[in-house]
C-alpha positions as CSV (number, residue, x, y, z in Angstrom):
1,X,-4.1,-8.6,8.3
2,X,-5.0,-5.0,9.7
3,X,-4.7,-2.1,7.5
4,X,-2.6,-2.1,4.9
5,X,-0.6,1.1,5.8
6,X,0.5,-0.5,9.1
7,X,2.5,-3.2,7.7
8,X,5.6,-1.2,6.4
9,X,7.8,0.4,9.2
10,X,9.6,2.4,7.3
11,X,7.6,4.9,5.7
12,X,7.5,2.7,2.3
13,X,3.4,3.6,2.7
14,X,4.0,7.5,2.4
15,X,6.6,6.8,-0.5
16,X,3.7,5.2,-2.5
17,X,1.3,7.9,-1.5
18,X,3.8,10.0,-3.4
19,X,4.2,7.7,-6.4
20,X,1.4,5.2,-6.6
21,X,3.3,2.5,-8.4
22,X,5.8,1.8,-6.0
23,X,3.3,-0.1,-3.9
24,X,3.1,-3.2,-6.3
25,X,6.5,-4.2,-5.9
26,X,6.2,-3.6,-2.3
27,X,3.9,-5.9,-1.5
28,X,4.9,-8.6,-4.3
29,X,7.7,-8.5,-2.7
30,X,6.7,-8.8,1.1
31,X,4.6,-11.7,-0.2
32,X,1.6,-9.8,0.9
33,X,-1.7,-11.4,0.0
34,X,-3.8,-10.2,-3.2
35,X,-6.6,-8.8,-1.0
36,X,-4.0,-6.8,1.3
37,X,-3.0,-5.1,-2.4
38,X,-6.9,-4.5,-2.7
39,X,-7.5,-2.6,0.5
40,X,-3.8,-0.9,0.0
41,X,-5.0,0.2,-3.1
42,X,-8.4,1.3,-2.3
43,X,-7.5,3.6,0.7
44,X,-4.3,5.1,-1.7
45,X,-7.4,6.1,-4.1
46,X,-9.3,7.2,-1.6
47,X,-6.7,9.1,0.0
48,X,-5.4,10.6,-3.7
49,X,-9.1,11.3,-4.4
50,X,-9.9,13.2,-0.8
């Protein structure tokens, strides 16, 4: 799995930049794997906390 940012097309990434709880049901439901939510969720803090 590369970075989690790249595997949403459709700008769902930015969305959750904007509102950081839509990213849990995006990857639930994608069936993404619970480390792919870590690094998702690490970067988003990262990224929030810049």
């Amino acid at each position: 799995v590369g970075n989690a940012r790249d595997t949403d097309s459709s700008g769902l990434w930015f969305e959750s930049l904007h509102g950081l709880r839509i990213e849990r049901a995006f990857f639930q439901s994608n069936g993404h794997t619970a480390k792919t939510k870590v690094i998702f969720n690490e970067t988003v803090s990262n990224k929030v906390l810049a």
